[in-house]
C-alpha positions as CSV (number, residue, x, y, z in Angstrom):
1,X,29.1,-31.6,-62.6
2,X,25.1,-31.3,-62.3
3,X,24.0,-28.3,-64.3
4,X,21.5,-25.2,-63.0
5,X,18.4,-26.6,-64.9
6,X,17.6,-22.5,-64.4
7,X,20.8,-21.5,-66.9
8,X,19.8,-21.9,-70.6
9,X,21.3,-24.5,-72.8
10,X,23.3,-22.6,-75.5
11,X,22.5,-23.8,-78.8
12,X,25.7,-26.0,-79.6
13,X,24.6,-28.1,-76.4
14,X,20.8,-28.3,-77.7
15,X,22.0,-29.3,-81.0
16,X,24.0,-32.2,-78.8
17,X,20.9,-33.3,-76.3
18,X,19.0,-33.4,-79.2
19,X,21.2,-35.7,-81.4
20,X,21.9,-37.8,-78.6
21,X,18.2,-38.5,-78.0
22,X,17.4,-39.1,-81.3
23,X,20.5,-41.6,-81.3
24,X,18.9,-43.4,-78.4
25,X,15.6,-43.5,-79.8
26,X,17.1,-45.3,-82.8
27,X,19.3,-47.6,-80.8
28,X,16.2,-48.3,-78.7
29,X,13.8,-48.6,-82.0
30,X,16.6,-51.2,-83.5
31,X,17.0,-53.4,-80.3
32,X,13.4,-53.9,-80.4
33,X,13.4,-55.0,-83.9
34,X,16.6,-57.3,-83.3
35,X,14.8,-58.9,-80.4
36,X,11.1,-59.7,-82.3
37,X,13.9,-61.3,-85.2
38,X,15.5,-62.9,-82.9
39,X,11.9,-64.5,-81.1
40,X,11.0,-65.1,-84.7
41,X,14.2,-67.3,-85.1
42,X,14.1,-69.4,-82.0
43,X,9.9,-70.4,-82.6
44,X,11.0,-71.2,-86.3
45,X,14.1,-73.1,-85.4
46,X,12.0,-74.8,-82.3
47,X,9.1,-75.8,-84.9
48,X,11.4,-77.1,-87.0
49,X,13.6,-79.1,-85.0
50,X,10.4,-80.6,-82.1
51,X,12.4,-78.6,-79.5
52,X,11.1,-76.1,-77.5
């Protein structure tokens, strides 16, 4: 159900939008790291092997 954006948030639900978009920042931050690794792998393993 869409929320009044007028009604104030009590602080049990900031607490929670807050966590959450910390939690997605992180997820976010670590997928980026798992995907330069992952680059990192395939050039390496493409160097190595003359394929690619």
């Amino acid at each position: 159900m869409p929320r009044d954006d007028h009604e104030p948030l009590s602080d049990e639900r900031r607490e929670l939008d807050e966590h959450v978009t910390t939690s997605r920042r992180c997820v976010g931050e670590r997928i980026t790291d798992l995907c330069g690794a992952l680059e990192v792998s395939r050039e390496r393993l493409a160097e190595s092997t003359g394929i690619g």
